[in-house]
Every structure is written in structure tokens, then in C-alpha cells.
N, C-alpha and C positions, 0 to 999 in steps of 0.2 A: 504493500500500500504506500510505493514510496509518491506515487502521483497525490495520494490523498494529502501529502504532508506541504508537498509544495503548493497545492491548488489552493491550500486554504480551507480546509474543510470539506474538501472533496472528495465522493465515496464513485467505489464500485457495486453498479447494478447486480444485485445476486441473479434476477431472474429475466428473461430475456424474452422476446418474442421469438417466432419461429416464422419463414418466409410463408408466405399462403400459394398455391396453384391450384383454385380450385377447379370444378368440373367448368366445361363452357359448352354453350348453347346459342345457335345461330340461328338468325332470322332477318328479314329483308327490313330496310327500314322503308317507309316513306316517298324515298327518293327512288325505291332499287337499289341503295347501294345494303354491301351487307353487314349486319351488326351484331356482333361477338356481347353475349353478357355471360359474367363470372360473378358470382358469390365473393362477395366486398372485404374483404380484411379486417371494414368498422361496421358488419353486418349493412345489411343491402343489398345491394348489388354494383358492380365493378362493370359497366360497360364502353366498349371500344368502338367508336362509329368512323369508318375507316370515309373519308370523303371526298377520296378520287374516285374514277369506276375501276381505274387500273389496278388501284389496291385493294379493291373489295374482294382478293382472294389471297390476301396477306395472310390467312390461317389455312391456307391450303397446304399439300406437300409441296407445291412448285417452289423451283430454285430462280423463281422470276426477280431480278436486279429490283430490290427497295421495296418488297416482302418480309414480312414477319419471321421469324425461322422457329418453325413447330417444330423442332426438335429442343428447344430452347424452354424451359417452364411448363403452363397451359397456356400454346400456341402463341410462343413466341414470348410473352411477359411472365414474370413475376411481381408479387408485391411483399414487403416487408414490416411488419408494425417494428418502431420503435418505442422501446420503451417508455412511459412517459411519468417523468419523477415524483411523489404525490406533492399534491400544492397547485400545480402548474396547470392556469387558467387556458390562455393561449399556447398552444406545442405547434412548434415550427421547423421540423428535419427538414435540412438542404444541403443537398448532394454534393461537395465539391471535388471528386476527385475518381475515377477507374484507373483500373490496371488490370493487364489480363497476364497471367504469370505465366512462365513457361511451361508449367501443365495443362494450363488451357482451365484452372481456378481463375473467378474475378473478384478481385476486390472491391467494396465502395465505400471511399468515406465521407465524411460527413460534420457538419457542426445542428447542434439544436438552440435551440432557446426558447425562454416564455417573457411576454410582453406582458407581466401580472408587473407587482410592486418589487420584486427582487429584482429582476434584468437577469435571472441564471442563464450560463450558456454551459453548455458542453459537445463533446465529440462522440464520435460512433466510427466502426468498421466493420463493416461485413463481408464476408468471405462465402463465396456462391460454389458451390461443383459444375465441373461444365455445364451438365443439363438443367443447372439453374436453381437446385435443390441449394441449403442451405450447409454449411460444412463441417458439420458435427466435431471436425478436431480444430479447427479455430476459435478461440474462444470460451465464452460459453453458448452453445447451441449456435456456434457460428455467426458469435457476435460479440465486438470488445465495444463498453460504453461507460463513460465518464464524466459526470458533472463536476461544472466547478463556478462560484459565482464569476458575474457580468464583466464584459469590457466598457469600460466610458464610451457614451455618445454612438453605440452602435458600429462598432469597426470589426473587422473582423475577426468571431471566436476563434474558440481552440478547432481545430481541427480541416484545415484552408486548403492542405494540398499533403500528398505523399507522392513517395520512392520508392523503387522494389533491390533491394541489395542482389547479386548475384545467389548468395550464400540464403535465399527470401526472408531477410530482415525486410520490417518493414521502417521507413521514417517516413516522421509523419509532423507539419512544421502547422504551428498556427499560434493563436497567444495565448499569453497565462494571464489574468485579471490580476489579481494580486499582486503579482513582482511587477505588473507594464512591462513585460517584455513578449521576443520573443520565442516561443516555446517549438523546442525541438525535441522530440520523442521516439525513441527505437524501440521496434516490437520483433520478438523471435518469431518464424515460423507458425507457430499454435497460436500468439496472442498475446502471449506474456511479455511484460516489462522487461526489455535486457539489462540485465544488471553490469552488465560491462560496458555497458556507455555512459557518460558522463556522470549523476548523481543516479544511482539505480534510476537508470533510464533514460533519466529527463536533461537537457541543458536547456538556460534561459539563456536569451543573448538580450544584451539590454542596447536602449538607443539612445538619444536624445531628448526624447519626449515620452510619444506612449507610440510605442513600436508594435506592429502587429504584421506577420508573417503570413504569405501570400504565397509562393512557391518553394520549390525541391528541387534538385540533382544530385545524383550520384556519380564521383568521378571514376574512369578507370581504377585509378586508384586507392580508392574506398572514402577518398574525402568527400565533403558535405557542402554544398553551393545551395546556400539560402538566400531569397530576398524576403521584401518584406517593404510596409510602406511607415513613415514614420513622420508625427503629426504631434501640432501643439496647437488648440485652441483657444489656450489662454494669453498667447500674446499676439502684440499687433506689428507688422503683419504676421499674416496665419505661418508657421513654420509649419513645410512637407518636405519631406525629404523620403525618395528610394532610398533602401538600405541592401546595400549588399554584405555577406560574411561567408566565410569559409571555416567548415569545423572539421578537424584529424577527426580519422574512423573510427577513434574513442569517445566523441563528441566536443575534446578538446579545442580553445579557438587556436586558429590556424594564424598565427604570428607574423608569418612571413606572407602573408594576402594583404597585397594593397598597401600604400605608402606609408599609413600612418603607424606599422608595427603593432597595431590591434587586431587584425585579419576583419577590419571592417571597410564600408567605403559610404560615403553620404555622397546621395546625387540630389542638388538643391533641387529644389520647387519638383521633386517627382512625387506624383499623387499614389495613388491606391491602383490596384490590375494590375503588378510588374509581374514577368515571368520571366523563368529563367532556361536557357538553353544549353547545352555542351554538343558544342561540333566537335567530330574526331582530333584534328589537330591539337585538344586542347584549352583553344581558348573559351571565353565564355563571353555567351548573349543575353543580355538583359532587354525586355520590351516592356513597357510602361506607359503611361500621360507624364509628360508637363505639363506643371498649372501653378499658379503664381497668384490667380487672383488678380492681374492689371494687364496682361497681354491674352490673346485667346491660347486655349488649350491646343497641345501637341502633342501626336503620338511622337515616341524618343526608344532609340533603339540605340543604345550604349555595349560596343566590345571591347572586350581586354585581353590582357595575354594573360596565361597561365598563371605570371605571377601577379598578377589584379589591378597591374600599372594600365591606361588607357592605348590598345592597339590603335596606329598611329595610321595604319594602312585602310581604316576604314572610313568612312565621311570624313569629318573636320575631327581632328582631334579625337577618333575614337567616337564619335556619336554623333546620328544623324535625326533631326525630325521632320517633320511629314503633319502638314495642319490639317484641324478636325475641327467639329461645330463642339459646340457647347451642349448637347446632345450624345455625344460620341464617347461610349466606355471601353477603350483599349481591355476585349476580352479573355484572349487568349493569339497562340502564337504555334510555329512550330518550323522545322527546317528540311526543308529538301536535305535528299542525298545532294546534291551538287552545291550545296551551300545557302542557297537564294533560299530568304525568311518568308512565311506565310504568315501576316498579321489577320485577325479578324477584328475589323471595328465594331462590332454590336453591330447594330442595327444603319452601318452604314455598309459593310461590303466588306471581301476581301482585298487584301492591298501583296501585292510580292514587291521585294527589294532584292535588286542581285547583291550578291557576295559582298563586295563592296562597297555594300548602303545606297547605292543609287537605285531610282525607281524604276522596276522592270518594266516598259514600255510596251515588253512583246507582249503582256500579260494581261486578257483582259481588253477593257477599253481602258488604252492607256493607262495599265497597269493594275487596275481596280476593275473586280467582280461583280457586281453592287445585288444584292441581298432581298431588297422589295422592302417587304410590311413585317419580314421574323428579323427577331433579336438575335443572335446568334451568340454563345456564349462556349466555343468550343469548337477546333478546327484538324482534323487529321491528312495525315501525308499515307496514300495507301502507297503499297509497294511501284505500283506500274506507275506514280505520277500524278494519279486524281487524286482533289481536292473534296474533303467532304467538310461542308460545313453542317454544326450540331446546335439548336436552340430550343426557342418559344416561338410562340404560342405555341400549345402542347409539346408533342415530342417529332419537333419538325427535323429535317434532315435535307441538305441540299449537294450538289454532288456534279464536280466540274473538270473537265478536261485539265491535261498540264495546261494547255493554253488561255486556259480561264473561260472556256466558251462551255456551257450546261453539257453534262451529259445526258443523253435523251433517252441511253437503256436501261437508267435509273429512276424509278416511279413514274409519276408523269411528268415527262417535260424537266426532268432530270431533279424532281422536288417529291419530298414523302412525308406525310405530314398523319399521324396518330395521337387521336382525339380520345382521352381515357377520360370516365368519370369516377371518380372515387370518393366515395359518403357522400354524395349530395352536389360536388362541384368536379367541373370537366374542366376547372383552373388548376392544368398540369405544366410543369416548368422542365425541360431536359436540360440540363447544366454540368453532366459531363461526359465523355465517352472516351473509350478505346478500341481498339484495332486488335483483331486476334492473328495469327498466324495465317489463317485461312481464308482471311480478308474480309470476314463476318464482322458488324461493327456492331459493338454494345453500347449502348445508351444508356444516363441514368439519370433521375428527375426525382421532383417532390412535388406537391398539391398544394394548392389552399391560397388564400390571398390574407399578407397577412392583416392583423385587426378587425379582421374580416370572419374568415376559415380556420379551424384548428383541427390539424389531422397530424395523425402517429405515422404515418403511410407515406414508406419511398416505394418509386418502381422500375424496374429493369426490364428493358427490351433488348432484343437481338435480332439485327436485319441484315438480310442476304444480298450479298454483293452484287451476285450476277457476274455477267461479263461485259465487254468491252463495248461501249457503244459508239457512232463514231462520230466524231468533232464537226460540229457544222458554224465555225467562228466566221461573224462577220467582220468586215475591216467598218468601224464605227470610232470616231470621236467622240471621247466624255466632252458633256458641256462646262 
């Protein structure tokens, strides 16, 4: 219980929920299209109104491109109650994080919170078996979960992003309330706290202000590439700063990271959504906002060399940015084999940058994908080249040539879009996903709107890739 000691009073869940798949039952809706209901997780019922015609056979066995995969749970989803701590008026699990291991196990994790008078936040991990069953030696009943009280002002809790070590440690970086810092956590194999890392388990890395930890990497090496966003609302102007740090495979800081001999780095006015990346070579990619408060907001893609100093070969001085509205949540990120970064802006579009921070041109119309009316909070590199991007409304999914032009053998018109209801509201949010081996993509989301909805209920889909379909890019100019 060394978590309980640092959290402040923070205990472990003796008794767990268990995933649900229950029986399904099909029938036409309405429209003709067809509609999937399951027995609900918070009793009811759990229904899936698929609302293209092309996917209205997403629970079928076909291996059709942006399909369901019925081999995966019942037809294609699962759902999971989380635990919910007693007190807690409003519960609100949100998914930040998959990983698909190299047995073809997925992990998910997670932070909760309640919007009562405490502000408690805590973390979750759950661990699936392939077919989507729940993993009886993770855990308990296939599942690690942690309370510990609130972060100020709403930043983000414990539990924001993980890693998978070679050796399947897991780490797992988000914040600790109590110290304001940020909290980085190793977990063995089964679930358990590694006691061989930093304080049985846990390292805090502290910041400037109140530090709260956003991403993960794992070096070749075994060392630990954390960012994180770091924020003071109590002076004028507002202090943000990205935080970059590097921790030994012990959780120890990493000394010799970056110039100041603390193995940390401060990037002024960097907001919140940094990620972090490790190209083979070595060095490391940071993607983020700027924001300052007196100029407009900018996406900021910052690389360094190995040893944390600013790579000099890339934009100006090691960082480049790329202007965005005041609208625009720099959401996630991710890297070609060739180098060239795939940013996703929310709800503005795909953006690539070649190798050298300049705006790939070829990509897209003039470089940018643009996305429509879904938020997009999550973007993968499949092996051949396509681009998938992963968001809201529900559990949308969009899916583009290397050259940024739609793929058209993926759902309809190269977009998939699954509509769950769960206890009462079909306000479902997909907020992370991974890539298996096989080229199946898992998705993972939570329900509810918050001060609104309170549901225990995450849920896991798994869609079938299909094959290659083929590129029909026009030559167009963004306005």
C-alpha cells in the first residue's frame, strides 16, 4: 500500500467489476439500417445503431474494411463497470490510454473523478484477453484501481497516459494531488506495484507550479521520457510551461537530461496536450500548444538530441510552430517510419510535417487532412502508410491514404462512425486506441456528459481493417 501513503489517504478497491458481453439481438431500425441491443452493464439495455447502410453489417462475420470484429467480445464491443467509490454523486471514467501487448492482451487506462464536494480523482487499468474477456491474472478480476483526493482547478488526474516495458512493466505517468506533482508509477506484469522502482513504485517529479503529467516513452534503453504541462494560476501573467524529464529504469531523475543538471526542461508558455515521441535515432519529439495568453495559440513541435540539448537541425533552433484558432486542442500525434510527424488538431484536421519541421505540402491539401464536424482525439500510423484518425461524437473513426486523400475501402467514404447507448444516453466519447499486429484497431471511450450523466461504464470496440483501397487525391488548394 505504498500508493496509499503517498496519495494521501488513498486506498485500494478490494472488489472490482467484471467486463459485461452480454447476449445481442438484432433488428431493423426505422430507417432499415440495423440495430444491435445488449443487456446494459447499469441494467437496460446497451444499444448500437450502426448509421451508415454500409455498416449495418458491422456484427456480421464479414472481414469488410470499418466492420465490427465479432470475434472480439459480443460482436465486436465490450463494456466494463468501474468501480464506483461510496460517496461519489457524479462518476466520471475517461479513457486515456490503449496498448495492445505483444500477446495480443489490451490494456486500458484511465482516470475517474466525482464533481460532488470532494473533487476525488483516481486511476484505473484494465487488462482484456484477446477475445475481449477480462484477465483474471491482472489485477484483481482484471483490474488495478486507485483513489486518491482532487487536483486544483480541474487538470489532469492521476492516470493520463502509459508505457509497455519490453520485460510488460507497465508505467503509467499522470498527477498526485497532494505533493502537485508529477506522478510516475511502474506496475509488474499481474498489476502489482514494482517495488524496485523509485519509492515502492511511485516517483513524483515536481515542477514549478502544479505540474500535471500528460504523456510516456520508453527508451531503448529502459529510461523514462515524461512530459507533462505545468501551470500557475495564481500569478499575473498566467505561468505554463511544457515540462519535459527523463527518469533511469529505477525511476531515478536522469541528471544528465537537458542543460540544467536536473534531467528536467521548461518550454515557456507550453499549454496542456504535449506528447511525446522517440524516433529510432534517439532523439526525442515533443508536440504541444503554445499559448501565452497575448498572441494567438500555436501548435509547437520541439526536438532534441539524446542528451535533451535543443536539435539544431530541425526548424529554428530545434522547434517549429504551425498557427491554430483559439478552438484548436493539439490532441495527439504520432511518427511515420520515415520520420514525417502526424499531428491531429481536434476538430481541425490532420496536419504532417517532414522530418525537418517543414510543412509537408505533398500531404493532403497543402498539407492538412481536415476532419469535418468529429473531434478527433487520437491518430494511428498503420503499417502500409494509412492514417487513421480516432474520436467523437461516438466512436467515430476516419481512415486516409499516405497521401492524405480518404480511403474509400474503409466504411463509407473512408469514415465509421458507432452510435452506443449506454443507461439512458448514446453520449459516447472514443478517446483512445491502438493498432494490433494484425492491423485490427481497438478503440476505447467512456459515456455521459459531465454534470449532466453519471455512468460507471467504459467500452471497447475492435474494427476490421480490410484491405487496401485505392487513392483517389485531388490536386485542390486549402483556402
Amino acid at each position: 500500500m505504498a500508493s496509499a501513503a503517498l496519495l494521501g489517504g488513498a486506498m485500494m478497491f478490494s472488489t472490482l467489476a467484471s467486463a459485461q458481453t452480454p447476449s445481442a439481438a438484432a433488428s431493423l431500425s426505422p430507417t432499415g439500417l440495423k440495430r444491435w441491443t445488449t443487456s446494459g452493464p447499469e441494467g437496460g439495455s446497451v444499444t448500437s445503431l450502426v448509421t451508415d447502410p454500409v455498416l449495418a453489417t458491422a456484427l456480421s462475420a464479414s472481414a469488410a474494411s470499418g466492420n465490427l470484429d465479432p470475434s472480439f467480445g459480443n460482436g465486436g464491443r465490450v463494456f466494463t463497470t468501474i468501480p464506483r467509490p461510496a460517496g461519489f454523486e457524479f462518476f466520471y471514467p475517461n479513457v486515456e490510454g490503449v496498448i495492445v501487448q505483444t500477446d495480443g492482451k489490451i490494456l486500458v487506462c484511465g482516470r475517474f473523478w466525482e464533481d460532488g464536494i470532494s473533487y476525488w480523482y483516481g486511476t484505473f487499468i484494465v487488462r482484456y484477453l484477446p477475445d475481449g474477456t477480462l484477465d483474471p491474472s491482472f489485477g484483481t478480476n482484471g483490474m488495478v484501481a486507485v483513489i486518491g483526493q482532487g487536483y486544483p482547478y480541474g487538470a489532469h488526474a492521476i492516470g493520463a497516459d502509459m508505457a509497455l516495458q519490453p520485460d510488460g512493466k507497465i508505467v503509467l505517468i499522470g498527477t498526485v494531488a497532494v505533493a502537485q506533482g508529477i506522478l510516475v508509477q511502474r506496475y509488474t506484469s499481474s498489476g502489482q506495484l514494482d517495488t524496485a522502482f523509485g519509492n515502492n513504485g511511485i516517483t513524483t517529479v515536481s515542477g514549478r507550479a502544479f505540474p500535471a503529467g500528460t504523456s510516456v516513452a520508453i527508451q531503448p534503453d529502459g529510461k523514462i521520457v515524461g512530459v507533462g504541462w505545468d501551470f500557475d494560476p495564481y500569478v499575473k501573467p498566467y505561468y505554463d510551461a511544457i515540462l519535459i524529464f527523463r527518469l533511469d529504469a529505477n525511476g531515478s531523475p536522469d541528471k544528465s537530461f537537458g542543460a540544467e543538471g536536473t534531467g528536467k526542461i521548461f518550454v515557456k508558455d507550453g499549454y496542456d496536450g504535449a506528447t511525446v515521441l522517440l524516433p529510432p535515432d534517439g532523439k526525442i519529439v515533443v508536440v504541444g500548444t503554445l499559448l501565452n495568453f497575448v498572441a494567438p495559440p500555436a501548435l509547437l513541435i520541439a526536438r532534441y538530441n539524446p542528451d535533451g540539448l535543443p536539435d539544431s537541425s530541425f526548424g529554428t533552433g530545434g522547434r517549429v510552430t504551425y498557427p491554430i484558432d483559439n478552438r484548436t486542442y493539439i490532441s495527439a500525434a504520432a511518427l511515420q517510419a520515415d520520420g514525417k510527424i502526424v499531428v491531429s488538431e481536434g476538430s481541425q484536421g490532420i496536419v504532417r510535417f517532414n522530418s525537418d519541421g517543414t510543412l509537408d505540402q505533398s500531404f493532403a491539401i497543402n498539407g492538412v487532412a481536415p476532419f469535418g464536424s468529429v473531434f478527433y482525439s487520437n491518430v494511428l500510423i498503420q503499417s502500409d502508410g494509412r492514417i487513421v484518425g480516432i474520436g467523437s461524437p461516438d466512436f467515430s473513426l476516419s481512415r486516409f491514404h499516405a497521401d492524405g486523400s480518404p480511403d474509400s475501402a474503409f466504411g463509407t467514404a473512408g469514415r465509421a462512425r458507432f452510435t452506443i447507448n449506454v443507461g439512458g444516453t448514446n453520449d459516447a466519447h472514443a478517446s483512445a486506441a491502438a493498432l494490433q499486429p494484425d492491423g485490427k484497431i481497438v478503440v476505447a471511450g467512456h459515456f455521459g456528459r459531465y454534470f449532466t450523466d453519471s455512468h460507471d461504464t467504459i467500452g471497447v470496440i475492435r474494427v476490421l481493417p480490410g484491405g487496401p483501397g485505392v487513392s483517389r487525391r485531388r490536386a485542390v488548394t486549402r483556402p
